[in-house]
C-alpha positions in Angstrom: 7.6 -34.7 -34.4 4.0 -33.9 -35.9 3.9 -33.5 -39.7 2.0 -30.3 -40.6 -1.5 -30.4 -41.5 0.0 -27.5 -44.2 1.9 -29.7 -46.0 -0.7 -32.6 -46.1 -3.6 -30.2 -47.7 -1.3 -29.2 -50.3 0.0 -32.6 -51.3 -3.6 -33.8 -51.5 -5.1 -31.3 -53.3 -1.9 -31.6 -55.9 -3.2 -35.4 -56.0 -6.9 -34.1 -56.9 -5.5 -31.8 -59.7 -3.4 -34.5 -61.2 -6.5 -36.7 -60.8 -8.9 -34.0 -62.3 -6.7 -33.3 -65.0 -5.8 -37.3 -66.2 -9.3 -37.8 -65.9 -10.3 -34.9 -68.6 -7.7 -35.8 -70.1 -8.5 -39.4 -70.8 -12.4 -38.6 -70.8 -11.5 -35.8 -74.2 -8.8 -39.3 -75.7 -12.2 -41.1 -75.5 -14.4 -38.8 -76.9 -12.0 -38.8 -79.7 -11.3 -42.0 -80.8 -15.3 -42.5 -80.2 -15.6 -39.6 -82.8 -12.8 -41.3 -85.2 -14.6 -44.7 -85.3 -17.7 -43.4 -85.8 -16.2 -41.0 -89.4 -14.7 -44.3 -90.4 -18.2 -46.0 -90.1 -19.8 -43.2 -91.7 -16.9 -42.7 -94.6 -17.3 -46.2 -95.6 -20.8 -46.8 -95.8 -20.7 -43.2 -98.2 -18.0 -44.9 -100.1 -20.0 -47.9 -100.5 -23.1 -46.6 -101.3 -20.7 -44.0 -104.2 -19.3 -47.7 -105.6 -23.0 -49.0 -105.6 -24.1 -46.2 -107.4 -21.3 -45.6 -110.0 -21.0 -49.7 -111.1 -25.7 -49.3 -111.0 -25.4 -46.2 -113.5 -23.0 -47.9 -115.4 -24.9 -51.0 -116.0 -27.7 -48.4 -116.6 -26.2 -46.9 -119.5 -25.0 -49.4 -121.2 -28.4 -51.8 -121.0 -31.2 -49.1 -121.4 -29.1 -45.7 -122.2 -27.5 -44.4 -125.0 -24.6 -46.7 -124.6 -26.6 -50.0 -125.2 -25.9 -51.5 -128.7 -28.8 -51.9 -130.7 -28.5 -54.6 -133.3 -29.4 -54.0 -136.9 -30.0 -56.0 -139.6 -26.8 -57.1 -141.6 -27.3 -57.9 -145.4 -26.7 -61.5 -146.1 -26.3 -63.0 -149.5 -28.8 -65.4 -150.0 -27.4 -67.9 -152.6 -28.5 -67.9 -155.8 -29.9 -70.5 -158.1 -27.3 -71.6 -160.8 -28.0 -71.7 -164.4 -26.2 -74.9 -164.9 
């Protein structure tokens, strides 16, 4: 008994459609966790470069800006000579 060339065909091209299909399939799960690495990368350079600038303007204001103490001069008693 001769199995059908019918029957063949169709089972392979199933096989090529489930193979197309896990292929795109894994192809678009690459492409995404590509894309996910990459916005991490991305986020936390950003967030560094935020941290960087917050702690530099910080230090900014309070050595050179309007925050900076500036000292002034503070009466002293100078002793006096006594009449004795």
């Amino acid at each position: 008994m001769a199995t059908g060339g019918k029957g063949q065909g169709r089972a392979a091209r199933e096989v090529r459609e489930r193979n197309r299909t896990y292929l795109a399939r894994k192809e678009y799960h690459d492409g995404q966790l590509r894309r996910r690495r990459r916005d991490d990368v991305v986020a936390g350079v950003a967030g560094g470069i935020l941290i960087l600038a917050i702690v530099g303007g910080q230090i900014a204001y309070f050595t050179v800006g309007p925050g900076s103490s500036h000292p002034s001069p503070t009466p002293s008693s100078s002793p006096s000579p006594s009449a004795s």
